[in-house]
C-alpha positions as CSV (number, residue, x, y, z in Angstrom):
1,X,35.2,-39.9,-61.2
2,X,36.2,-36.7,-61.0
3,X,33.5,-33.4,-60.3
4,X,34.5,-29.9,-60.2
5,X,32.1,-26.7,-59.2
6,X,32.6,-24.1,-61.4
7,X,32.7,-20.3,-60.0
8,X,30.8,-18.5,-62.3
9,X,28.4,-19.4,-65.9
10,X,29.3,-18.8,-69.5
11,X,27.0,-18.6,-71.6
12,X,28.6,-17.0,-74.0
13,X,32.2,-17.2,-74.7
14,X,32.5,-13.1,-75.1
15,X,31.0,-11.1,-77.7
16,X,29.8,-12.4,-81.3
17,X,33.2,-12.9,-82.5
18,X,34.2,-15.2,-79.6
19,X,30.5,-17.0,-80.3
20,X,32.2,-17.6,-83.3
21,X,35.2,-20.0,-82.1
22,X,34.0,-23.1,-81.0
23,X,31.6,-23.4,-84.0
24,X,32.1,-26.0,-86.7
25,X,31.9,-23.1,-89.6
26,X,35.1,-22.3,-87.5
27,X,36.0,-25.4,-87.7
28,X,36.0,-25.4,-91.7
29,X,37.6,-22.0,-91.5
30,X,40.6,-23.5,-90.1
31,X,40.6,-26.2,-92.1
32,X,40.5,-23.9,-95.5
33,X,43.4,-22.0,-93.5
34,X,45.4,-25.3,-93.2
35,X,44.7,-26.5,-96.8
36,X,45.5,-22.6,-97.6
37,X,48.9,-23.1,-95.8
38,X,49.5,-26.4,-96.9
39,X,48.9,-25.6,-100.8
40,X,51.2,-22.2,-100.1
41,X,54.6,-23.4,-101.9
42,X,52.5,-24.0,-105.1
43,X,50.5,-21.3,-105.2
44,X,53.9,-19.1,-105.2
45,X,55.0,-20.9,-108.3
46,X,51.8,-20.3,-110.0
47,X,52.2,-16.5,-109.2
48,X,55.9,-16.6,-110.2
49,X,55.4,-18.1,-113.9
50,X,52.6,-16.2,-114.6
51,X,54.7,-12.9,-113.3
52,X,57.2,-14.2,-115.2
53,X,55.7,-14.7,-118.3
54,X,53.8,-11.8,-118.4
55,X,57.2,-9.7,-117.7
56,X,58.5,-11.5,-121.0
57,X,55.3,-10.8,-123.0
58,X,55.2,-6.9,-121.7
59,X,59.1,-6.5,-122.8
60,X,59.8,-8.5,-126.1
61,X,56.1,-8.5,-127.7
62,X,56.2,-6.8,-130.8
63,X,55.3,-5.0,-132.9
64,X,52.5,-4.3,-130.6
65,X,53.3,-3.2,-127.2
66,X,50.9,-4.8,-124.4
67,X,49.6,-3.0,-121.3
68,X,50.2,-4.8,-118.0
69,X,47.1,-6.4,-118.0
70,X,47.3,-7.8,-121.4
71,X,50.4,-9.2,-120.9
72,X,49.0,-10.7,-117.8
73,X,45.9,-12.3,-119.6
74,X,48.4,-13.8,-122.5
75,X,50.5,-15.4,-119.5
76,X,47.6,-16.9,-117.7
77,X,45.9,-18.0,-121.0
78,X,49.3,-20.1,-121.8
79,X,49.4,-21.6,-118.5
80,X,45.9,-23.7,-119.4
81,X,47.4,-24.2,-123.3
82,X,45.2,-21.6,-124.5
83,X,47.6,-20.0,-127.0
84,X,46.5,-15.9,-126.9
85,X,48.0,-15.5,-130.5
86,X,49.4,-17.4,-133.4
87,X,53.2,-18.7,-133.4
88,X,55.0,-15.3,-132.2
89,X,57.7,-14.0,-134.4
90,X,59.9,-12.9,-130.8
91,X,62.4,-15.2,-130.1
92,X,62.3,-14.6,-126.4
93,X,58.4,-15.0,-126.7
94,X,58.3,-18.8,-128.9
95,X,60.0,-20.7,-125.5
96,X,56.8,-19.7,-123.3
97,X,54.6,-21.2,-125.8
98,X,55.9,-24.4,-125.3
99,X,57.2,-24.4,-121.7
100,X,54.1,-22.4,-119.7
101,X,51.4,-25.0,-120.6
102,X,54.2,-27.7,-119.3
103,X,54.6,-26.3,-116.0
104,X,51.8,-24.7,-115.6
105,X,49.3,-28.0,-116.3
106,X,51.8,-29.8,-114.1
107,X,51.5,-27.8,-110.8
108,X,47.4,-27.0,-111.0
109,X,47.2,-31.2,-111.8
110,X,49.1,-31.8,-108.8
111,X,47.7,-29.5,-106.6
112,X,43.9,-30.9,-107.9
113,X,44.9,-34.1,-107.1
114,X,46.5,-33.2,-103.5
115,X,43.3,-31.0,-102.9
116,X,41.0,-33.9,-103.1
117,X,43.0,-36.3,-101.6
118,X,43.1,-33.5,-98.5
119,X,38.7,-33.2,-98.6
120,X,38.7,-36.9,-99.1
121,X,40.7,-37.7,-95.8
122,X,40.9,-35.2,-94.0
123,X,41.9,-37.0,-91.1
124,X,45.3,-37.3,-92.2
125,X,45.5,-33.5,-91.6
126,X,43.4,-33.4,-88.6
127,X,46.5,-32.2,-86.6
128,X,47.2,-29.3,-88.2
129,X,44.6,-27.5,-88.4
130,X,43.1,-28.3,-84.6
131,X,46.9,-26.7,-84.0
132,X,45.6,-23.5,-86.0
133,X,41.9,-23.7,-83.7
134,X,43.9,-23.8,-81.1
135,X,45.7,-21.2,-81.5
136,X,43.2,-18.6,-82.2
137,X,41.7,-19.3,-79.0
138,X,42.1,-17.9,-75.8
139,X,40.5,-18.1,-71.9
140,X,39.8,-22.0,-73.3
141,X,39.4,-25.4,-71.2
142,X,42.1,-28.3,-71.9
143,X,40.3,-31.8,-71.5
144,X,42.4,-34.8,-71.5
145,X,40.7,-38.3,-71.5
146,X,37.4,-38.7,-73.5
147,X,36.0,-41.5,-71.5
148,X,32.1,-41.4,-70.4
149,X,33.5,-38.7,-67.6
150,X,35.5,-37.2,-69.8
151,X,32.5,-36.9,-72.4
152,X,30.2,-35.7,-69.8
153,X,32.2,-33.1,-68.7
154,X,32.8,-32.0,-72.2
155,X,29.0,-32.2,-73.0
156,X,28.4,-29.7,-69.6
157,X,31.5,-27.5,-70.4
158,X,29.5,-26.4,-73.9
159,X,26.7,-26.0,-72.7
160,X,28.1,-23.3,-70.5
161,X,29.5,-22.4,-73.5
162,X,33.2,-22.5,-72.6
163,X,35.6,-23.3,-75.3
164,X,37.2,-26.7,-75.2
165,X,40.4,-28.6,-76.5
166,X,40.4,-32.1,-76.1
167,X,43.2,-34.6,-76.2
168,X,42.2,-38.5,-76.4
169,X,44.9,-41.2,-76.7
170,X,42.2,-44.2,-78.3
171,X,42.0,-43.3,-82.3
172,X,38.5,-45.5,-82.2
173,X,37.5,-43.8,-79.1
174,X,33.3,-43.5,-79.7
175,X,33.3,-40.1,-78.3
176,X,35.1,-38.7,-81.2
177,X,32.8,-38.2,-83.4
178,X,30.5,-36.6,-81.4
179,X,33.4,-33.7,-80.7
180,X,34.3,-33.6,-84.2
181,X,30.4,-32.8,-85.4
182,X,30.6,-30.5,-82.3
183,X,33.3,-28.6,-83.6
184,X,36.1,-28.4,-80.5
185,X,39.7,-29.0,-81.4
186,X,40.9,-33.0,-81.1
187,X,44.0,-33.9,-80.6
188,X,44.7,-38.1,-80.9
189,X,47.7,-38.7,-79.2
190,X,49.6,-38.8,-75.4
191,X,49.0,-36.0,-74.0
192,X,52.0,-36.4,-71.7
193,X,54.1,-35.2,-75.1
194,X,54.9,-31.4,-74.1
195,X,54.6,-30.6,-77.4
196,X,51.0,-31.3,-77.4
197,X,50.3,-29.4,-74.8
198,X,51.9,-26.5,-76.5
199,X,49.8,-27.2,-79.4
200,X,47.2,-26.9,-77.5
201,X,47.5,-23.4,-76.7
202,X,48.2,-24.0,-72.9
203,X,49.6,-21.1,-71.9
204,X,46.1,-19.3,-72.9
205,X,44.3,-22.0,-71.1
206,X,41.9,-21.0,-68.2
207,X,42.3,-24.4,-66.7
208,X,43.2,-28.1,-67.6
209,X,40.9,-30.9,-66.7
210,X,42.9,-34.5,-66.3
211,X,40.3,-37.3,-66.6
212,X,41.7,-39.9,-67.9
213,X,41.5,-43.6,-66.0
214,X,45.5,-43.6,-65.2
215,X,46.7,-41.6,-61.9
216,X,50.3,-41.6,-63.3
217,X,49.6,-40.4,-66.5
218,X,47.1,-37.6,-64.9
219,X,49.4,-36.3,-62.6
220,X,52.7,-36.4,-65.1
221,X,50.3,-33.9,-67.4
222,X,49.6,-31.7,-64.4
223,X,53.4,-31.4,-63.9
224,X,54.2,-30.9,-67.4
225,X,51.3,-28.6,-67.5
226,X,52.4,-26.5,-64.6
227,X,55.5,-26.4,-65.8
228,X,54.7,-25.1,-69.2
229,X,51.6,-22.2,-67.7
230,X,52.7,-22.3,-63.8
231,X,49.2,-20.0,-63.1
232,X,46.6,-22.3,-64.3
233,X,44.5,-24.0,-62.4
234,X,44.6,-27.8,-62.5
235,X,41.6,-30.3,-62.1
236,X,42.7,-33.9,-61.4
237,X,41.2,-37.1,-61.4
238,X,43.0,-39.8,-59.3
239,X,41.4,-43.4,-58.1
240,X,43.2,-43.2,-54.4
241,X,41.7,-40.0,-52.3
242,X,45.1,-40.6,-50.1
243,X,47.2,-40.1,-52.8
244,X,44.8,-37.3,-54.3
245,X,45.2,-35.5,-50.9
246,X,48.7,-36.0,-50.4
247,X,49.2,-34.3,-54.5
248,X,46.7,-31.7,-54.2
249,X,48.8,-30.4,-51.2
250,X,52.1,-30.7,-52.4
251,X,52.2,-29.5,-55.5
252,X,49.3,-27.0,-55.0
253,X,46.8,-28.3,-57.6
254,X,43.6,-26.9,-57.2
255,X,41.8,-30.0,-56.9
256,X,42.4,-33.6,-56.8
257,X,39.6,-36.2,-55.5
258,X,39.3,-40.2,-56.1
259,X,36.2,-41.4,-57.6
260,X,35.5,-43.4,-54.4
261,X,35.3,-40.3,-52.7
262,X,32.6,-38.9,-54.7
263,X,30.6,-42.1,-55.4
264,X,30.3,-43.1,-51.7
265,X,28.0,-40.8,-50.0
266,X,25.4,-41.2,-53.1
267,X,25.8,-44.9,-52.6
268,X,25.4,-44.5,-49.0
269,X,22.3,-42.7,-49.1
270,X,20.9,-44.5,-51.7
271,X,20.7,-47.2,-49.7
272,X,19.7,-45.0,-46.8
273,X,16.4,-43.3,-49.0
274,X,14.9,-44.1,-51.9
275,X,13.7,-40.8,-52.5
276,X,17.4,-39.2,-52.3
277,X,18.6,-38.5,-55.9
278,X,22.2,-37.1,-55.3
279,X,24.7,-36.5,-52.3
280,X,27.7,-34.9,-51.7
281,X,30.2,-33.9,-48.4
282,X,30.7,-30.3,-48.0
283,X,33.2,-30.3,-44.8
284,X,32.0,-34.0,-43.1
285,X,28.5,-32.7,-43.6
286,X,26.1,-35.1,-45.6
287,X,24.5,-32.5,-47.8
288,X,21.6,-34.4,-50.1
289,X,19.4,-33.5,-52.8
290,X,15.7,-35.6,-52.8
291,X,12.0,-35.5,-53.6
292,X,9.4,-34.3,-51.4
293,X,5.7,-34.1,-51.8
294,X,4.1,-31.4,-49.2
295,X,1.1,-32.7,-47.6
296,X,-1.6,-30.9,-46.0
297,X,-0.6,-30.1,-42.5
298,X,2.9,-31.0,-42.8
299,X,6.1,-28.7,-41.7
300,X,6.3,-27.3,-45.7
301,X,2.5,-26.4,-45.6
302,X,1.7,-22.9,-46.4
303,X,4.9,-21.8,-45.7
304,X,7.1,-19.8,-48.5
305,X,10.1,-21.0,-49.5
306,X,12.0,-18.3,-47.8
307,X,10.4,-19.2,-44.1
308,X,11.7,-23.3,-45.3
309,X,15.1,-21.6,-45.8
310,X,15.2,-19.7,-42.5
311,X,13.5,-22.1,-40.5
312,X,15.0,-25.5,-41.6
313,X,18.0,-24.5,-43.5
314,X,16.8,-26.3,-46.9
315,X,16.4,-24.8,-50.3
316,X,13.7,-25.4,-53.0
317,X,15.3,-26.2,-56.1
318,X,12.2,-27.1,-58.6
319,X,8.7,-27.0,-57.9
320,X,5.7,-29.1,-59.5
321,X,2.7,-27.6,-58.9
322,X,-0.4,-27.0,-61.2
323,X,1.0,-23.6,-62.1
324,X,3.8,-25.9,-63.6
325,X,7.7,-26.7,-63.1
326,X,9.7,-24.0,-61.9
327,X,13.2,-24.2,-61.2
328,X,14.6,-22.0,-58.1
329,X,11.0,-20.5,-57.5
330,X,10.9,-17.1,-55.6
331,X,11.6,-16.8,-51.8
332,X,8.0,-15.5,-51.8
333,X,6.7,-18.5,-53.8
334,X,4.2,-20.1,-50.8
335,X,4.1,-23.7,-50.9
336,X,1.0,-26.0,-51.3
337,X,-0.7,-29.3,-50.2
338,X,0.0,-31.7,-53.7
339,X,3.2,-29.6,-54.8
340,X,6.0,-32.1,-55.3
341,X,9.2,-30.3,-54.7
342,X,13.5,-31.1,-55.4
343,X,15.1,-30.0,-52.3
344,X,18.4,-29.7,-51.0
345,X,20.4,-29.4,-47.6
346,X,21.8,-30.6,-44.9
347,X,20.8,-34.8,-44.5
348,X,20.4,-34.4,-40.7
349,X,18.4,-31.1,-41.7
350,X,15.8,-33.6,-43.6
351,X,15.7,-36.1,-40.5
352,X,14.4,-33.5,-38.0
353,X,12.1,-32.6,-40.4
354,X,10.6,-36.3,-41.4
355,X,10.0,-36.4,-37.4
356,X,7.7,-33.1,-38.0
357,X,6.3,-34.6,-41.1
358,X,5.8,-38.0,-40.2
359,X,6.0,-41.3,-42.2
360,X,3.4,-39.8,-44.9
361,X,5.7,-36.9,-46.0
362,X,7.7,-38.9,-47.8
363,X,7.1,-40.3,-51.4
């Protein structure tokens, strides 16, 4: 398992255009930009005969002379077999009548048929137009792996409302179609194939998260990836905490932990306190976050949670009380007897002050 802290909260991605990218209306934007680039080649030929046509109908109709426009409408109208006029008496006119509705017919058919067949699976193109997401977006997150960590950390990096690309290398992956309704790019494939990365829109990246359950394969995408955008920060998820720390410093990637090494100390005091709900080292120091209850007379009594701050180095991160649930209450905020509390600090911190307390402090 892999964590990371991140150094500041977005909320919003930058302004309402940038609120924009991420969304799935963006999403089908691309997509009609895709289908658009896809259906370019006969759109051009559709332009072309009708140009064409209505050159030929502007310089040889006669004995009426058309206006651009007219000449136009008689070219479109021929393309759908709609003859404008009876039989023309031009001989440069009569071949239109017969080869127009020919080609014409041929290319819409074709590109009705291709045009369903591209809304019925759209899969098929999926690729190409997460390439064009990608690549209108900028100051993004590159995820790789879409296991449960991976998920979780893609379900916490929208919330902030960061931008995310992910790459996922199982096609029946059942994450996928979460993203997809979600609207973030999705790449299927290795993402150890530079040319994904690229695709991706790496360069633009503000960081790459590897999560994926193979250390060789996350750390060959950090290399590629550094290789590629040399500046962007890399977050890697390795299995062995000696190997982690042995990659982290030699190649300078930002940071590289073992899921050992972040599962232990909540197993540990798990086992230690019931009332304990998460744990984490911050420089050998046991630094927990648990329940407590403050009871009349005990060391959180009638104190504000400024004075707990100061005077036992814990902070007050939710407060129950019958005012209601408050996260981060006030450093003024005075604490009373029945007012259960989600604290966090130091473990030893919490020991000296279950001596204070007593047994009946706890819950």
């Amino acid at each position: 398992m892999h964590g990371r802290r991140l150094e500041k909260q977005h909320f919003e991605i930058g302004g309402e255009g940038q609120r924009f990218i991420g969304s799935r209306w963006w999403r089908e934007w691309c997509f009609f930009r895709t289908a658009l680039a896809h259906f370019r080649l006969r759109l051009l030929l559709m332009v072309l005969i009708v140009a064409t046509g209505a050159l030929i109908f502007r310089v040889f109709h006669f004995p009426d002379r058309l206006t651009t426009w007219e000449s136009i409408y008689y070219s479109w109208s021929l393309v759908f077999g709609e003859p404008p006029e009876k039989f023309p008496e031009s001989w440069a006119i009569r071949p239109l009548f017969f080869l127009m509705p020919v080609l014409g017919l041929t290319i819409i058919i074709e590109g009705i048929v291709d045009f369903s067949l591209m809304l019925r699976d759209r899969r098929r193109y999926e690729r190409s137009w997460c390439k064009t997401m990608a690549t209108s977006m900028n100051d993004h997150v590159v995820l790789v792996g879409l296991g449960r960590l991976g998920y979780r950390i893609f379900r916490l990096l929208r919330q902030l409302g960061e931008a995310v690309v992910v790459f996922e290398r199982d096609a029946h992956n059942q994450f996928l179609e979460d993203v997809r309704r979600e609207g973030s790019p999705l790449f299927i494939g290795d993402a150890r194939r530079e040319a994904l990365l690229e695709e991706a829109n790496i360069r633009k990246a503000k960081s790459i998260v590897l999560a994926t359950d193979d250390d060789l394969a996350n750390l060959e995408i950090a290399l590629d990836a550094r290789r590629i955008a040399p500046k962007i920060p890399v977050v890697l998820r390795m299995f062995d905490q000696n190997i982690a720390d042995k990659v982290g410093g030699a190649f300078d990637l930002h940071h590289a932990m073992s899921q050992s090494a972040i599962s232990a100390p909540s197993f540990t005091m798990a086992a230690v306190d019931q009332s304990i709900e998460y744990s984490f080292t911050v420089d050998d120091e046991i630094v927990v976050m648990k329940r407590w209850r403050v009871c009349d007379g005990g060391p959180m009594c009638g104190r504000t949670v400024g004075e707990v701050m100061g005077e036992h180095g814990i902070g007050v991160v939710r407060r129950k009380s019958e005012e209601g649930t408050r996260l981060f209450p006030g450093p003024e905020t005075r604490l009373r007897p029945g007012d259960e509390l989600l604290v966090e600090g130091a473990f030893r911190s919490f020991a000296n002050l279950s001596l204070q307390a007593g047994a009946g402090s706890r819950t």
